[in-house]
GUPADREN-261200 format. One record per residue (C-alpha): residue in three letters; x, y, z. Coordinates in steps of 0.1 Angstrom, whole numbers, plus 5000, padded with zeros to 4 digits. Layout:
% GUPADREN-261200
ALAXYZ...
END
This chain:
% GUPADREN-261200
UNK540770717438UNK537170817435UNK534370707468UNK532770497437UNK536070287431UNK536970267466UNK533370127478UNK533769847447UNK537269767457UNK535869677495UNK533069507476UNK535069337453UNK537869187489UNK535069117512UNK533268867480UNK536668737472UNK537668647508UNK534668577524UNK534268207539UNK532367957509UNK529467857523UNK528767587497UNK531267397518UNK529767437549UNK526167317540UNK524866987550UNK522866707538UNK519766707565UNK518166347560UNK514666357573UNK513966167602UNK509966077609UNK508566197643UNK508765937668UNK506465897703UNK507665687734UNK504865567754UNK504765307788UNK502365107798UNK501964877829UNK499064597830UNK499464407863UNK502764297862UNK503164357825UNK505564677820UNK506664827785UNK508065117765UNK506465107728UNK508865347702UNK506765427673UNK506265687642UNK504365967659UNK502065907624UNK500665587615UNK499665527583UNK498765177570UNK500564827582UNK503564867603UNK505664597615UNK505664527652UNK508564467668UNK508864277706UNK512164377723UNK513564397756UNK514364697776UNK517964837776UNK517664867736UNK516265267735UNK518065337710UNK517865047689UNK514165107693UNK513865457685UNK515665427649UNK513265097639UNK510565367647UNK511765647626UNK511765367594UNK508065297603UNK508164967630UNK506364937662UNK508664837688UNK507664727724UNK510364687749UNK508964467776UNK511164467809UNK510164087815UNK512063857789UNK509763557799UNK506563777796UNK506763797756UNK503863627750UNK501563797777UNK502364117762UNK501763987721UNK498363907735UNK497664247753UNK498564397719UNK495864117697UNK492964247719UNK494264597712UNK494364527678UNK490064427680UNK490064727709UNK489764527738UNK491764447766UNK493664717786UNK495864867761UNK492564957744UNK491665327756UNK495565447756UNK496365257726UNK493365267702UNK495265437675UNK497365197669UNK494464937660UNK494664847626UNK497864947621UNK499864577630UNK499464247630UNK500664007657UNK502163727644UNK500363417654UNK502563107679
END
């Protein structure tokens, strides 16, 4: 047997038993950036989970803390979620984030990019 058949024989084996990697690929779905941010105002404390990029309306979302993860995939569909540690201080912090929304108030300097971007839902 000649060095030319020999080398296509090899060739031939190692196509024929190599592993198929059509099996082995994946699906990857894209997940959006997401940012995590806290803020304390007083005694006002919060995590805020939100699309690193904001583009348009997003919903905003009030939670309480202990719900990370919750939080983090509402962000990567496109919400604004703020997980307040106080359960009774919902409304305090849905006012902090209306004066942010007209940049005022104390959220307004660290926040400012997210004005314009939500709407609070009035009581």
């Amino acid at each position: 047997m000649g060095i030319g058949r020999l080398f296509v024989a090899v060739a031939c084996a190692m196509v024929l038993t190599a592993p198929s990697t059509a099996a082995a690929t994946s699906v990857r779905h894209y997940r959006p950036a997401i940012m995590t941010m806290e803020y304390t105002v007083g005694d006002l404390k919060a995590v805020v989970h939100s699309p690193r990029t904001l583009v348009g309306m997003r919903p905003l979302v009030f939670g309480f803390r202990g719900y990370d993860d919750i939080a983090r995939s509402l962000a990567q569909q496109g919400s604004i979620v703020v997980l307040v540690s106080d359960r009774t201080a919902v409304d305090r912090h849905a006012r902090l984030w209306r004066e942010l929304n007209d940049l005022e108030g104390p959220l307004a300097e660290r926040f400012c990019g997210f004005a314009g971007h939500f709407a609070v839902a009035e009581p």
